[in-house]
N, C-alpha and C positions, 0 to 999 in steps of 0.2 A: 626463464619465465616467458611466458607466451604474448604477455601484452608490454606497448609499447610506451614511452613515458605519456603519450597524451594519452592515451587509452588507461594508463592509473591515473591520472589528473582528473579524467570522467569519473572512475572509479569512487575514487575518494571524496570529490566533490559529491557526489550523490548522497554519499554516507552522512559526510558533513553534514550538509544541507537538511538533511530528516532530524540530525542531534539538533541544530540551531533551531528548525520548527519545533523540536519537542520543548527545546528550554522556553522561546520563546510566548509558545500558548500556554504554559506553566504561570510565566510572568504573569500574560492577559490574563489568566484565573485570578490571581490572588489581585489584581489591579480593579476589578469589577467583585470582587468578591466571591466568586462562586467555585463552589468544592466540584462539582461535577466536570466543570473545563478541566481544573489544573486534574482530575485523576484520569482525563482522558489524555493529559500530555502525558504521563506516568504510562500510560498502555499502551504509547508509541513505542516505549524503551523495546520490550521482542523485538520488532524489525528493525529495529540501529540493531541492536547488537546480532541480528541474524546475517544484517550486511555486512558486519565484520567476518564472518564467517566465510561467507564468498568472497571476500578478498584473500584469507587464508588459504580458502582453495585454490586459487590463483597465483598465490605466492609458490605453492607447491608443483607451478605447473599443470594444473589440473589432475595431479596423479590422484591426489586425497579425497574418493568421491563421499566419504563419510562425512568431511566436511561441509560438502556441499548440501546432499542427506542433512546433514543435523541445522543447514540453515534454514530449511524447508519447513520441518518440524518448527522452529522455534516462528519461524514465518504462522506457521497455522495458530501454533498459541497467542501471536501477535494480534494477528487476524480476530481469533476469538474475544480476546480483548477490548480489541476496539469497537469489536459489536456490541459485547456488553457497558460499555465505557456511552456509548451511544443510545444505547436502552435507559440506562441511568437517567441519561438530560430528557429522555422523551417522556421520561416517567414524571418528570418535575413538572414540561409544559402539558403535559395530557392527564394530568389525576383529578384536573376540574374538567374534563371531558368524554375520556373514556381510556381504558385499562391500554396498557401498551403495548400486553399480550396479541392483540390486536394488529398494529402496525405490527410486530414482530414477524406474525405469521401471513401477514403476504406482503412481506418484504423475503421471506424467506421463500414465497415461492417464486415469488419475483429473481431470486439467485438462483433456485436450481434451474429454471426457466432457461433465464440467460447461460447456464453454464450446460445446458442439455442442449442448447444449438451449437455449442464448439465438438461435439460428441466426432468421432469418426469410428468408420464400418472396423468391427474386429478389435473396439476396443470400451471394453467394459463401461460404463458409464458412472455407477459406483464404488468400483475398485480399480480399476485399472486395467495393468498388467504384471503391480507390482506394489508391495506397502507405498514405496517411495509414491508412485501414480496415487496412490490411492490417497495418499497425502494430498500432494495437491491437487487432488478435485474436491476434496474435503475444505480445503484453504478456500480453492476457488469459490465454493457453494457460499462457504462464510464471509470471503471478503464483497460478495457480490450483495450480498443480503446486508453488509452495514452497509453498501452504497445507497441501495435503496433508501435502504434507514435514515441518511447522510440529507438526502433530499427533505425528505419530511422534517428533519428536524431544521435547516436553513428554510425553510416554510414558515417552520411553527415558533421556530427561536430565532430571528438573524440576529441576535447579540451572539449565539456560540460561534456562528462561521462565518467568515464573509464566503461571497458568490466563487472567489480565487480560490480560496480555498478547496471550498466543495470540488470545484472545477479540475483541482492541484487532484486531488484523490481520483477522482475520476480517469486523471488523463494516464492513471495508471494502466489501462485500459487498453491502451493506443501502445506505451510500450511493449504488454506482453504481448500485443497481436502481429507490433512491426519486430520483435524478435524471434514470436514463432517464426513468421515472413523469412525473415533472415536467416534463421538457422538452417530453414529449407534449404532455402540456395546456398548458404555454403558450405552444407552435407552435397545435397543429391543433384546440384545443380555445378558448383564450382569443386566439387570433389574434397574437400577438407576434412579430416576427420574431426572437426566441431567447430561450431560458431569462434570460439576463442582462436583457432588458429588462423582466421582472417579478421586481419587487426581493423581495417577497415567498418565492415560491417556490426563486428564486434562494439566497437565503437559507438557507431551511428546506435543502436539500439540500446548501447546504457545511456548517450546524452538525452533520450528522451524520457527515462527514470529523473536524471538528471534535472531536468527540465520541469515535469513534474514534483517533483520535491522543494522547488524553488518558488513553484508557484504553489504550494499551500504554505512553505514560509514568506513571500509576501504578502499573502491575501491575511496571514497573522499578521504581521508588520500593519498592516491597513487600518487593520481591526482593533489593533494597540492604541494605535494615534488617535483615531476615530472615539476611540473609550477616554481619551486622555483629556482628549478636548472636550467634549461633555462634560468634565465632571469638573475642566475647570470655570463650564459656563456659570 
């Protein structure tokens, strides 16, 4: 195996950390009452169980890239998910307002937007170079348009998410762009044949999944209390 015991300690913690957010805002749903929270912890489940995935890959040495492949896929239906999972609660705060068809579609352009300025020369921008590429821009397009989404609803609803939270999602963001970062240099810059085989860096770019994942399960934890104490005013 390619990674070192602290580099699966990052690993696994990250995993973790998304199962406990998902149970957790489960709880806060049925604690405040609302069907729409706990089905958006339920829409978390894709990405826990796609990060199990890349830990199999990994267990494999990275030889098994179907693994990795099928964690992408199940990433995108996750993704999908939680857009709709997000649609849902906007649909509750906005049906005395206006239809949520609305917010949907420019929040959606609002993602391709964002995801057409990471584009580079000689490579496709709606497919790729490859299903797998074409996946994740598909993912990206989607997970970037529930972020939009993400904002408007801690707008229009702050009982569904604390500020952490939203912030926790977001700082997704920071991850994939310090491990493209990183992957660069230790491909084309420190000669490695992939990120994984510089434990180092390798490293440093899941603690910040890591990191993020922790803070949308505290900003629940926040959000828990905060509901608890209310209700025992």
């Amino acid at each position: 195996m390619l990674l070192s015991p602290l580099n699966w300690l990052v690993h696994i913690s990250s995993s973790l950390e998304w199962g406990v957010a998902l149970v957790m805002l489960y709880r806060y749903g049925r604690l405040i009452g609302r069907r729409d929270i706990r089905r958006f912890a339920l829409f978390m489940l894709p990405h826990w169980i796609g990060s199990w995935f890349v830990l199999f890959y990994h267990i494999t040495g990275d030889t098994i890239m179907r693994l990795l492949e099928l964690s992408e896929a199940i990433n995108l239906v996750g993704s999908i998910a939680l857009l709709y999972a997000t649609l849902k609660i906007l649909q509750g705060e906005e049906k005395r307002e206006a239809k949520p068809r609305t917010a949907f579609m420019g929040a959606l352009f609002g993602g391709v937007m964002l995801a057409a300025g990471v584009d580079e020369p000689g490579y496709s921008f709606l497919m790729g170079k490859s299903w797998f590429d074409a996946v994740l821009q598909v993912s990206s397009v989607v997970y970037l348009t529930f972020l939009v989404l993400l904002l408007r609803v801690r707008k229009k609803d702050p009982e569904a998410f604390s500020s952490l939270t939203v912030a926790g999602f977001w700082f997704v963001l920071v991850f994939i762009s310090v491990t493209v970062v990183c992957m660069y240099v230790a491909i084309h810059v420190l000669g490695y044949q992939s990120l994984s085989h510089n434990d180092f860096l390798h490293g440093f770019a899941e603690s910040l999944l890591s990191a993020s994942n922790l803070m949308i399960a505290l900003g629940i934890h926040k959000q828990h209390k905060l509901a608890e104490r209310q209700l025992r005013a």
